[in-house]
N, C-alpha and C positions, 0 to 999 in steps of 0.2 A: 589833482594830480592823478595821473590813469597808471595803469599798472609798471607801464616801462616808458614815462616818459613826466614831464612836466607839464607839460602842454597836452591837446588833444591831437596834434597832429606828430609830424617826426620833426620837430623842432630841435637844434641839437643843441646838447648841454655846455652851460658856460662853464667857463675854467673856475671860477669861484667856487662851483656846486660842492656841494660837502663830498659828492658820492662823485666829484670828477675824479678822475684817473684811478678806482677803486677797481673794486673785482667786477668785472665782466659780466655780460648774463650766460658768457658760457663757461662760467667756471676758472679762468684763467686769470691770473692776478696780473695786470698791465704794468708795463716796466716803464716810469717814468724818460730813460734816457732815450727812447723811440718814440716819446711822444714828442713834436714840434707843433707847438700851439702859433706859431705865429707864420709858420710856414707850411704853403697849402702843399701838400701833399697828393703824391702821385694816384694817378687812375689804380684801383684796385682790381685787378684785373688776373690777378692767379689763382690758385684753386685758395680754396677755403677748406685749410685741413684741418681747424678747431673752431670752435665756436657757433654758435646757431645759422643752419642751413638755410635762408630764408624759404627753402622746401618747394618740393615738384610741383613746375608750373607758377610760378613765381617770374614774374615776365616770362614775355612770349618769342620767336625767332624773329618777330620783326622791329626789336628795340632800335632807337636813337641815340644810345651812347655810343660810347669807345668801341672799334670793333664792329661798328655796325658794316654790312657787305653792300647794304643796298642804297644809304644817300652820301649825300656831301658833307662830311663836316664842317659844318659852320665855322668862319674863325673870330678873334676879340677883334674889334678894330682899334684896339690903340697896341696891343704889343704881336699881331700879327700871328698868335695860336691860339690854337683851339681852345676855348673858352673849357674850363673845368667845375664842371657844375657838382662835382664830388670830392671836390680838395681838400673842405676842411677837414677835418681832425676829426667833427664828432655827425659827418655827411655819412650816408649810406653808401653801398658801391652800386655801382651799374651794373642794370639788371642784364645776364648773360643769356646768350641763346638757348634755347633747350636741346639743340644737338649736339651743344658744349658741355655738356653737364658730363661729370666724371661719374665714378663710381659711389652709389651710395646718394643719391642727389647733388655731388657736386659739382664744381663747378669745373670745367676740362678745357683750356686756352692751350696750345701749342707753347713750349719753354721757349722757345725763338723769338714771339712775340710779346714775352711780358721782361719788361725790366728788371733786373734784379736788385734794384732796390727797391720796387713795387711789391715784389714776394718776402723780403727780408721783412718790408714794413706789415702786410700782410699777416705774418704770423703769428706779430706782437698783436697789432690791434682789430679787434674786431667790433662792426659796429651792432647795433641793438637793432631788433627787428618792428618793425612799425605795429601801430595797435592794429590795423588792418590784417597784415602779414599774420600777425600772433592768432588773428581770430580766425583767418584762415588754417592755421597751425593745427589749431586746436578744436578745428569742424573738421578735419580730415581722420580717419579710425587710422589706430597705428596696423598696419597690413602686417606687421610684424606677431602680433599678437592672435590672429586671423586665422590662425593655423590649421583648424578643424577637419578643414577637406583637402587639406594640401597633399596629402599622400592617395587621395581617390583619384580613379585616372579620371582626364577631362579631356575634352578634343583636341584634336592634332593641331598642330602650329603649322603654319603655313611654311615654306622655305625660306621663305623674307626673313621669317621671324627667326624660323633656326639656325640661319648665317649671322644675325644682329648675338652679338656679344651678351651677356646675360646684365653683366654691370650699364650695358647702355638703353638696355630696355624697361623702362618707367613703369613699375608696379601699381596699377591702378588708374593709370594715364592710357592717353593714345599718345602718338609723335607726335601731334601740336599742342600739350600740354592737357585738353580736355579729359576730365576723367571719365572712366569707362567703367560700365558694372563687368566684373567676374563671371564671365558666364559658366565659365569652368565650375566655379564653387555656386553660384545660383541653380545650376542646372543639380548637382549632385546634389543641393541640399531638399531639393526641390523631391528627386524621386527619392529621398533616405524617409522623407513626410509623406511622400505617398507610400513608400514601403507599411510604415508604421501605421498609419490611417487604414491601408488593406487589413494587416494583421490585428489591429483591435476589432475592424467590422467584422473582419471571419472569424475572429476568436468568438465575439459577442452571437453572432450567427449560433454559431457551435455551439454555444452555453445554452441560449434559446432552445434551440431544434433539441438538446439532449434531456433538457428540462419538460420541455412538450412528451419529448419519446416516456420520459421516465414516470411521468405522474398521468398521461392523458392516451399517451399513441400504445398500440399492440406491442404485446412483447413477442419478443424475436421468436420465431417459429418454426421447426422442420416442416415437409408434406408428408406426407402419408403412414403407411406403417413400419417401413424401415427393415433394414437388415441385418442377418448373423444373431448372437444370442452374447446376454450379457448378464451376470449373475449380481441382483441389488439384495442388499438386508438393510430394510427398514427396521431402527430399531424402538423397541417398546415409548411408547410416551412420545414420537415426535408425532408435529403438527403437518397442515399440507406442506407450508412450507418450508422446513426442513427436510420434507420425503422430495420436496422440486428442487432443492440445493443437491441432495443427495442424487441426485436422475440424473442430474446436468454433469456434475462432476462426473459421475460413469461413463457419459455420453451418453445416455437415452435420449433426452431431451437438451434442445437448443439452449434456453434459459429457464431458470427456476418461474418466472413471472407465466412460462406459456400452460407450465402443469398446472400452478395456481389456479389460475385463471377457468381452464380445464374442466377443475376439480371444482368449483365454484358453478359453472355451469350444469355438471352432472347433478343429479339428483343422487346419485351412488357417491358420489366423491365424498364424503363426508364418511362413509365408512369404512375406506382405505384402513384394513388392519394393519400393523407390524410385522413385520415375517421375510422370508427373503424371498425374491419375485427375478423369475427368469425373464427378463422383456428383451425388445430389440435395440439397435444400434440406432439413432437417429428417425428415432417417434416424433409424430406431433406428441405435444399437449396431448389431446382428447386420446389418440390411437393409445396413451400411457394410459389414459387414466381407464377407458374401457377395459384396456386389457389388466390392472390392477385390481379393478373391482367383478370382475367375470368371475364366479364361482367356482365354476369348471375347470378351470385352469391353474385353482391349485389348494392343498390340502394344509388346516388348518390342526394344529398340535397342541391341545390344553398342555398346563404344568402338572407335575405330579402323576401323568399317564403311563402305566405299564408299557411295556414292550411289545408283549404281547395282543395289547391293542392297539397299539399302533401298527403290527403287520397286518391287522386285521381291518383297518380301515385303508391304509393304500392298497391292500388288492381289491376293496369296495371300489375306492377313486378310478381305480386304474381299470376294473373289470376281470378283475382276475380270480381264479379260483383262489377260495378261501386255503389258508397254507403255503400258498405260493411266497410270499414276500417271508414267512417265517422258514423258510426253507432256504432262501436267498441268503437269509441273515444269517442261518447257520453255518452254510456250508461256506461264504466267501467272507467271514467277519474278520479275516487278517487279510482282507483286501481292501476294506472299507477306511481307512487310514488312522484308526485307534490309535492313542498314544502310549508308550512303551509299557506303563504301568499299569496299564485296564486293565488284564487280564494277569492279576497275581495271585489269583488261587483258582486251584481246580475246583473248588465247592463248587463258584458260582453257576447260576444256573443259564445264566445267558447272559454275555459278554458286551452285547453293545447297552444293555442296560444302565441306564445315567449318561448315556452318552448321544441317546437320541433326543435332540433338544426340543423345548418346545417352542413349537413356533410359525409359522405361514412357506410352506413351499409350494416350488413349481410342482406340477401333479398333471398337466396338458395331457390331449391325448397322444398316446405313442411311447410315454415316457414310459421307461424301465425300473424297477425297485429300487435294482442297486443305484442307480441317480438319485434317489429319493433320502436313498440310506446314507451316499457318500454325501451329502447336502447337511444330514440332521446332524451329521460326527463331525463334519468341518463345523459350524456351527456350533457346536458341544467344544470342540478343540479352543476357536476362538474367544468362545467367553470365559472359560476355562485358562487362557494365557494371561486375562487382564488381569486376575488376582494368582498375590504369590502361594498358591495352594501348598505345596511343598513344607514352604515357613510357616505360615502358617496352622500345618496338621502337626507339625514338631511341639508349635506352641500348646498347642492342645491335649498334648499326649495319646494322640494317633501315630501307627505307623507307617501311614502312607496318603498321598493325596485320595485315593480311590474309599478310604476310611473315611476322608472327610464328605464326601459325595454321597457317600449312604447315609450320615446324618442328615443331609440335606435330604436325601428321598424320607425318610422316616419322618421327619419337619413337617415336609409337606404333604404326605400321608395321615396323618394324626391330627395336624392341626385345620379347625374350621375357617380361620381368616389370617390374614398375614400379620395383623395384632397378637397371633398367638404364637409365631414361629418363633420370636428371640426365647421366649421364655420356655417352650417347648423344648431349643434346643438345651436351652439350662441345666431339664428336669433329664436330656440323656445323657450328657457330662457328670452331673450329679451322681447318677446308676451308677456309670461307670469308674468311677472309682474305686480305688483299694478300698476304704473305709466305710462302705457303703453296706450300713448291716440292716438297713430299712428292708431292702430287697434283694441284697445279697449277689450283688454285681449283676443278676439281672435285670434286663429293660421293661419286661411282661410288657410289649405291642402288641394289642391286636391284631394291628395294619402286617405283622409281619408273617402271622397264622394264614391271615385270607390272602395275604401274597402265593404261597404256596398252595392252597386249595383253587386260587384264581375268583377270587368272590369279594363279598363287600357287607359282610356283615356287623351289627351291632350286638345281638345276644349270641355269644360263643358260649359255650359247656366250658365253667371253668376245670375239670375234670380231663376232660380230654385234651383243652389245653397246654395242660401242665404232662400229657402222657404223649402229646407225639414228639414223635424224636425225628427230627431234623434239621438240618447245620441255621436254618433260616426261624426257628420256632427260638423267639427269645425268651418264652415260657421255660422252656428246656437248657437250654444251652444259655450260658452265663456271657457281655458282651455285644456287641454287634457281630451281624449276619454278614454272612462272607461277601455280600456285595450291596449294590442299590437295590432297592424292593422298587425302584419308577424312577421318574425323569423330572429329576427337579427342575422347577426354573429359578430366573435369578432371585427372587423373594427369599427365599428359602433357602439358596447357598449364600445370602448375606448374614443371614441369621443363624446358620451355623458355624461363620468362621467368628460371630461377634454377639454372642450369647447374652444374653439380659440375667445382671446381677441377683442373685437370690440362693434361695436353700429347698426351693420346692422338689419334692420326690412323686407327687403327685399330681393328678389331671383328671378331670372328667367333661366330658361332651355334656352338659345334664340335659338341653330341650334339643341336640340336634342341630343348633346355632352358637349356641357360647358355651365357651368351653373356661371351667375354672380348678385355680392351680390351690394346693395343700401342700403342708410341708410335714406332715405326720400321716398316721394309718388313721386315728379317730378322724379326722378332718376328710380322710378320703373318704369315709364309710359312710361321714350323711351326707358325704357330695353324691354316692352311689345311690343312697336313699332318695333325695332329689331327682334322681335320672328314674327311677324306676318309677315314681309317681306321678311323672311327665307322659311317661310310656303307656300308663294304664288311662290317661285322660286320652289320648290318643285314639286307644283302641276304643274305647266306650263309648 
């Protein structure tokens, strides 16, 4: 038994069948008082408004049934009409023209020409579709579902086509039932695949080509040496690469990879110090990197250096008479853009002191002091604003940032390695104190006697020492000195906002390299004795 039939063809079912006059295959329960089993029934010949379509192109315009335009109906020879080869009950109907076909696949006869009691019967019964039919049915894609590219435009319809009614034109058909490919949705779907196939090759291209550029091809590069003037600070401890990140963001340089690279080629590149460096606007690589490591071009600032040698080396740099840059400093030091607080006592002996930073500047020919000077105080300013100095000196029992900055010069004055600065700083908080009966709130520095004399000794007359009187001799005067004795750098202002735990009041240099801490006078006495037996192997 096949899916909708008994038999393998369209054999129609007896009145006995269990499943005779049952539900339908189109869902419709069939009314016994419309069926006449013994009486052949009319040509079915009206639309099919329920029940299975036998579906588009399902016979062809040139049928031989009822309705046909083009032969003779044949008649019965014994009762003189046309022989009904669909009469019974459980017969198919005749297959309809396809220019008759109504809306939706059906089936479209003019009301004039169908009986009405052909359409009454019609209603009730409908017949089953053949296994042929069904498998045609079910090889056809429902178009309904197809929807993908229905809203992409597709080519113009001819005028034929756009006067033909929409309900009369066979989705997926031509007019004589034959089906047709979609060129409309073939075509679109066609370039949406080559759309994507472009965009994966050119994405894959790009990945390529950026993967080549980035691990094998030249990096991106200016010509020549460029123009205008553009002010870099390389800061302490970075590598090349960090100084070409740093270039490119300026805009010196194209990309970080062309100084690299540069820098890698030069025989000098590798000794690119820290400091700040006037270059130009859109440098190659190499035009940065020569002009970075050119000597000439610019003046290098130990930490912990006097003022006073620092005038004394940019009028060297520059060619200028000796006193010229200390003359500059004097006379224009509230032009130089010091911050409000430098200059809070008159004691001090010169102003931009602690504020000239240490460090790598521009120094070219042509260049002017005050450039030199305004470079070293911005500079002093900036590092200066990343720690809260302010909060800091309060914590401390300072009364002002500029207190705190002369411990740092004294730090780094006194002490021989940056292993000695926290603890150094210790031993001058310690002094300082109220209850400081070791030394009596003085500091006794050396560093702060040869600050005033302008020298750099180790055997001072503790005698005279202790007898000269001035605001900066901490021999004398109880405290710190009314200002920086030098120019700390950041080692040294770390360690004096953040001192190494201890009780020590004392210090000594003994060979000239290490310097060791005491927290008593006996303890400093054979640390003295130490130093002085160093000195005579020395001399000997």
């Amino acid at each position: 038994m096949t899916e909708y039939g008994r038999g393998p063809g369209s054999q129609p079912w007896h009145p006995e069948d269990p499943l005779y006059g049952g539900q339908g295959y189109d869902g419709q329960q069939q009314h016994p008082q419309h069926q006449h089993p013994q009486q052949p029934s009319q040509p079915q010949y009206g639309q099919q408004q329920y029940g299975w379509d036998p579906s588009q192109g399902a016979g062809g315009p040139y049928g031989t049934g009822a309705g046909d335009q083009y032969g003779q109906q044949p008649v019965d020879p014994y009762t003189g009409a046309p022989p009904d080869y669909y009469g019974t009950q459980d017969a198919y109907p005749p297959p309809q023209p396809q220019h008759q076909r109504g809306p939706q696949g059906q089936q479209h006869v003019p009301q004039q020409q169908v009986p009405q009691q052909a359409q009454q019967h019609d209603t009730q019964q409908q017949p089953a579709p053949t296994f042929e039919q069904h498998a045609q049915w079910r090889s056809e894609p429902d178009e309904e579902k197809l929807s993908l590219f229905d809203d992409l435009p597709g080519p113009a319809r001819t005028e034929a086509e756009e006067d033909e009614p929409a309900e009369e034109r066979p989705r997926g058909r031509d007019r004589r039932g034959k089906k047709t490919k979609n060129k409309r949705r073939s075509g679109t779907a066609c370039l949406l695949v080559a759309v994507v196939l472009v965009g994966v090759v050119g994405g894959g291209g790009y990945l390529a080509y950026d993967y080549w550029q980035t691990h094998f091809g030249a990096a991106p590069d200016y010509d020549g040496e460029g123009t205008g003037q553009v002010q870099v600070e390389i800061p302490k401890g970075a590598g090349i690469g960090q100084m070409g990140e740093i270039l490119q963001k300026a805009g010196v340089v194209k990309s970080a990879g062309a100084f690299t690279e540069a820098a890698g080629k030069d025989p000098k590149g590798k000794a690119i110090q820290p400091g700040t460096y006037t270059l130009h606007q859109e440098m190659s690589g190499a035009a940065a990197v020569t002009m970075m490591t050119n000597t000439a071009n610019f003046l290098t600032i130990p930490e912990g250096r006097r003022a006073v040698a620092i005038y004394a080396a940019i009028d060297t740099k520059l060619g200028l008479a000796q006193g010229t840059t200390k003359d500059v400093a004097k006379n224009q030091a509230k032009n130089l853009g010091l911050p409000d607080w430098a200059d809070s006592d008159p004691k001090i002996k010169d102003p931009l002191e602690g504020f000239l930073y240490p460090s790598q500047y521009n120094a070219s020919k042509g260049t002017k002091p005050e450039e030199i000077l305004k470079q070293m105080v911005a500079r002093a300013k900036e590092n200066y604003a990343k720690v809260d100095l302010e909060g800091k000196a309060r914590e401390l029992g300072l009364k002002s940032p500029l207190q705190l900055i002369t411990v740092a010069s004294l730090v780094n004055a006194e002490g021989m390695t940056h292993d000695d600065f926290r603890k150094m700083s210790r031993v001058i908080y310690n002094r300082l104190k109220p209850t400081n009966t070791v030394t009596n709130g003085k500091l006794e520095f050396d560093s702060t006697y040869n600050y005033i004399k302008n020298q750099s000794k180790l055997d001072l007359d503790p005698k005279q020492l202790r007898s000269y009187d001035d605001p900066y001799n901490t021999y004398h005067v109880k405290g710190l000195p009314p200002g920086p004795i030098g120019n700390p750098g950041e080692e040294a202002l770390k360690a004096a906002m953040d001192p190494e735990p201890g009780d020590w009041y004392f210090f000594v240099s003994v060979d000239g390299k290490t310097t060791k801490f005491a927290n008593t006078l006996a303890e400093h006495d054979k640390l003295v004795q130490e130093f002085n037996e160093n000195q005579k192997k020395k001399q000997g």
